[in-house]
N, C-alpha and C positions, 0 to 999 in steps of 0.2 A: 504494500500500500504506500510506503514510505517512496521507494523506486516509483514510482506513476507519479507522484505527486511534481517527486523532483524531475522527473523527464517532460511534464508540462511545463512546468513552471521555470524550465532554462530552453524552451522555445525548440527542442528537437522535432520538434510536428512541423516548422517553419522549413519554407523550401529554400535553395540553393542560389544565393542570387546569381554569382558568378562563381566562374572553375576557367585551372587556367589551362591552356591550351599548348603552350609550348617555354622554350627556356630557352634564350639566349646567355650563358655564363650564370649571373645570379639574376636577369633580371627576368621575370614572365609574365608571357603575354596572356592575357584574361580574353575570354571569350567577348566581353564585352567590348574589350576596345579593338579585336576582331572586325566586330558588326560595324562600329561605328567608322572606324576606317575603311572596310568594306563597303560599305556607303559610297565614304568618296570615292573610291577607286571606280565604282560601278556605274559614278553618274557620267564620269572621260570614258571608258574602255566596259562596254557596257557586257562583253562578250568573256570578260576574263573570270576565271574559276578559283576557288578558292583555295587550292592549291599554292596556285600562282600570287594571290593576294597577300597569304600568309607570307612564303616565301620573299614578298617584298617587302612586309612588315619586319622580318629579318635581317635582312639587307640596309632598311634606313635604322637597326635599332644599331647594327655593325658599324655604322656610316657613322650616327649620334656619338656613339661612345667614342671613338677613333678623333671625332672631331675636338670633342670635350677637352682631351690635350692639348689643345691648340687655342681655343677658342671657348672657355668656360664664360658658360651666363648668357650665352645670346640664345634666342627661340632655333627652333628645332629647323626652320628650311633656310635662315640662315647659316648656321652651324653647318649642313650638310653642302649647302651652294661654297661659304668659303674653304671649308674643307677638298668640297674638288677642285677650285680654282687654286689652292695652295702645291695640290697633291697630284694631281693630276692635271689640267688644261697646264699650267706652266710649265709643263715636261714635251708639250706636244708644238711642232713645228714644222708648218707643212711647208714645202720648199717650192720654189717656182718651177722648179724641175717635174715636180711632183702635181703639179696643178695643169704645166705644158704637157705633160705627159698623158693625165685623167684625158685633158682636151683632144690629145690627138688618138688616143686608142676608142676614143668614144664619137666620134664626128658625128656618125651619123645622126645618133639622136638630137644635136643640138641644132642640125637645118638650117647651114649657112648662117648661124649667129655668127660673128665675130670674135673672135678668143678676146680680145680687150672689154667687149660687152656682156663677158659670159663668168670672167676670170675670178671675179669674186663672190659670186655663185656655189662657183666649182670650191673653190677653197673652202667657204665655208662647210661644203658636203664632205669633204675630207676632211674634216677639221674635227665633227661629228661624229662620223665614223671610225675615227678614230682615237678619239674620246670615249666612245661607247666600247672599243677593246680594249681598250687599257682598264676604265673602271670596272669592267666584268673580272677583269686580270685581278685587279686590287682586290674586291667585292670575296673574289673564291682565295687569295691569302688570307683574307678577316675571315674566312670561316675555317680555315684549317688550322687559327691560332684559338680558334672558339669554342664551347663545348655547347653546340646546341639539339636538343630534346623536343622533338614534335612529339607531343604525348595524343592529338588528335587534331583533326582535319574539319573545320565544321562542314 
């Protein structure tokens, strides 16, 4: 009788607000903030699964933390913008070699544009490109110095 009384009365009949989902190192990610970033991702990229959403909630907590040495105190898409710009964009330097060359193996598709009218274009597209392999590069170091635990997938 004693037992009941106290299993009411410390609220075990109450449900489960949140449970977490996964572990980056010490920190984890809650189902909750899951959903609520799942949101965002869903309203640009309406197509992407959650799989993939998680996995990127892991990738900016790797980004966050990594940046935090650098840059403690500032909001979270700052921290991770200057962080690439530190780390990555000022490593990358695409050469006019590199930009005459995209131009000339690729003619066709630019239709008699002018390489002077098209040049900074083209760089930029390299520029990007190349920025997206290197942070993939960086992104898979921060996970093999990480200990990370998907304990479920919602």
């Amino acid at each position: 009788m004693l037992f009941s009384f106290i299993s009411f009365s410390l609220g075990f009949s109450e449900e489960v607000v949140d449970r977490v989902i996964a572990y980056v190192d010490n920190y984890a990610i809650t189902l909750k903030e899951f959903i609520v970033f799942s949101k965002k991702m869903k309203e640009n990229f309406s197509d992407m699964q959650n799989e993939e959403i998680l996995e990127t909630m892991i990738n900016r907590i790797l980004l966050i933390k990594k940046a935090e040495e650098y840059f403690a105190g500032l909001p979270e898409e700052e921290l991770i913008n200057n962080y690439i710009e530190l780390k990555i964009k000022s490593t990358i330097i695409i050469s006019e070699d590199k930009v005459r060359n995209y131009y000339e193996s690729n003619k066709d598709k630019f239709k008699n544009i002018p390489y002077i009218s098209i040049r900074e274009e083209i760089e930029k597209y390299l520029f990007e490109k190349e920025l997206n392999k290197k942070l993939k590069e960086h992104i898979k170091e921060l996970r093999e110095s990480t200990e990370i635990k998907i304990i479920f997938i919602p």
